[in-house]
C-alpha positions in Angstrom: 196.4 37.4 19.3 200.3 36.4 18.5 200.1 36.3 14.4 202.8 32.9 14.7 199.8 31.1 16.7 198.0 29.2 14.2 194.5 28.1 14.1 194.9 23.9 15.0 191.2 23.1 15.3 189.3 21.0 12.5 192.6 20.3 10.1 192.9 17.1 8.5 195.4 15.7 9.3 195.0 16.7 12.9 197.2 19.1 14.9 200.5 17.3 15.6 202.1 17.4 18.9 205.1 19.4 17.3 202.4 21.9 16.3 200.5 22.2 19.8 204.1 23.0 21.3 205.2 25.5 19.2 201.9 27.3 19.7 202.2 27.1 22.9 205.8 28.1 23.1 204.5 31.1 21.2 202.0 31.7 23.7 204.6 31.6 26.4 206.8 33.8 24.5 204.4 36.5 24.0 203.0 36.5 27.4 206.6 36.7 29.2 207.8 38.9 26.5 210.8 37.0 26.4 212.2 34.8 23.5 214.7 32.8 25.6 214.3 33.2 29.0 217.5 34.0 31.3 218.6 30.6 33.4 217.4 31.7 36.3 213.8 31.5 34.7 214.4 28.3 32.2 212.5 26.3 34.3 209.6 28.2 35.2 209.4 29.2 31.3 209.5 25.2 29.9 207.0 24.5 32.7 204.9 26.9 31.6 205.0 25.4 27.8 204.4 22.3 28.7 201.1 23.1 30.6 199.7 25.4 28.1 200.8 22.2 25.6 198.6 20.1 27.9 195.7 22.4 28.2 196.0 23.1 24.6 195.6 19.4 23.7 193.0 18.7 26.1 190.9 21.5 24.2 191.6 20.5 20.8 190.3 16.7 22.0 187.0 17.9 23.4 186.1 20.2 20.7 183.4 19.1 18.0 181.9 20.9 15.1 179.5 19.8 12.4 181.5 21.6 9.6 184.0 19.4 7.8 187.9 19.4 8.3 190.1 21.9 6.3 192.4 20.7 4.4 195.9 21.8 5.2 197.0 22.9 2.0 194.3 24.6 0.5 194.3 26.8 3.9 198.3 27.3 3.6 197.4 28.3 -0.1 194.7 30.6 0.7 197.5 32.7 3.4 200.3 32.7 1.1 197.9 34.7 -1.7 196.4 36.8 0.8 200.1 37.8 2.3 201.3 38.1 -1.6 198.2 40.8 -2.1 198.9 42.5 1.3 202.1 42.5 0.9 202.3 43.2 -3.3 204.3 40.1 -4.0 203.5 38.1 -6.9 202.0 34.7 -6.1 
């Protein structure tokens, strides 16, 4: 899986729009292998993000779990002091 695609299932507050496009843009990118597509393949690309935003969303409103949200922070908290021990970088 892309590393910049970011779990957005069970946060509170819930995945933002903003958030479900930029993983999906991600998810474009990677599977094209292109960052910024050429012009003659703009329009295919931003199509493609905007249906894998679509499908994303539609997922992320049907799932349901028992276990209770995450809270944003504590998770960011949690990656930035497992990147500072992988990485040897003081917290």
């Amino acid at each position: 899986m892309c590393r910049n695609i970011r779990q957005l299932h069970n946060f509170e507050p819930p995945a933002t729009s903003d958030e479900v496009r930029a993983a999906a843009l991600q998810y474009v990118r990677k599977v094209s292998g292109s960052t910024r597509p050429s012009q003659a393949n703009e329009e295919s690309f931003a199509q493609a993000v905007e249906e894998v935003a679509q499908a994303t969303q539609r997922l992320l409103d049907s799932l349901v779990t028992a276990a209770p949200p995450k809270d944003r922070e504590v998770e960011a908290a949690k990656a930035k002091a497992r990147a500072a021990e992988r990485y040897g970088r003081a917290g």
